[in-house]
N, C-alpha and C positions, 0 to 999 in steps of 0.2 A: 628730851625734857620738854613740858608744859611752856607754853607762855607764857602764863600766871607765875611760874617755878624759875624760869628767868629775868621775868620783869622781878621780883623779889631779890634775887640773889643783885642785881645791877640799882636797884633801890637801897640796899643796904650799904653797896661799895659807895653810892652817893654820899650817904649819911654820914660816913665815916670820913670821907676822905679829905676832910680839913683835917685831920688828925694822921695824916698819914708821912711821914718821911720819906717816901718815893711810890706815889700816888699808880704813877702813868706806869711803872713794871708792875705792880701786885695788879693795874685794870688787866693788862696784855697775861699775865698767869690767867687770872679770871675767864678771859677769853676763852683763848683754849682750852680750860679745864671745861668753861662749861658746852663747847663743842664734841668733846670725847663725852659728853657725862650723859647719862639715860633717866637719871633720876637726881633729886637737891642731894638724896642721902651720896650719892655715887659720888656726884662735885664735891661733898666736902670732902669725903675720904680721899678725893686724887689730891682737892685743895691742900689738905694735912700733911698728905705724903711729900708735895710737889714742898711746902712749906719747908719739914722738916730738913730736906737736903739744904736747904741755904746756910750759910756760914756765917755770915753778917746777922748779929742779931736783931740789931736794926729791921731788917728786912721779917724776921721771923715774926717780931714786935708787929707789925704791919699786917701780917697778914692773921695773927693771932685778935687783933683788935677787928678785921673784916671779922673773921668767924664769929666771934663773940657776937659780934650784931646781926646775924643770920641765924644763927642760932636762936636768938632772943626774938627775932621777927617770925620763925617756921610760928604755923598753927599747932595747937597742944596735941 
């Protein structure tokens, strides 16, 4: 992945994460998603997938509000 593609995706967890209920696990998913990831498109999809499996909706909640703001920040 880009610099530019990681500085963005780590600018956005910033943004968010006064809103977040467990800030420090969805940075540490982020992490590693964006080390396995080749492209933004590729992180969100591991991101979704990796989301989906959590059982706490809380936690889904969290990581649904990250998306949304990366989402909102990609270029058109």
């Amino acid at each position: 992945m880009q610099e530019a593609e990681s500085k963005l995706v780590r600018d956005s967890f910033s943004s968010v994460m006064p809103y977040l209920a467990y800030p420090q696990e969805l940075r540490s998913l982020i992490e590693r998603t964006l080390g396995e990831s080749e492209s933004v498109e590729a992180f969100i999809e591991g991101l979704k997938q990796s989301i989906s499996e959590k059982v706490d909706t809380t936690r889904k909640t969290d990581g649904q509000i990250f998306l949304n703001e990366l989402r909102r920040r990609l270029p058109k």
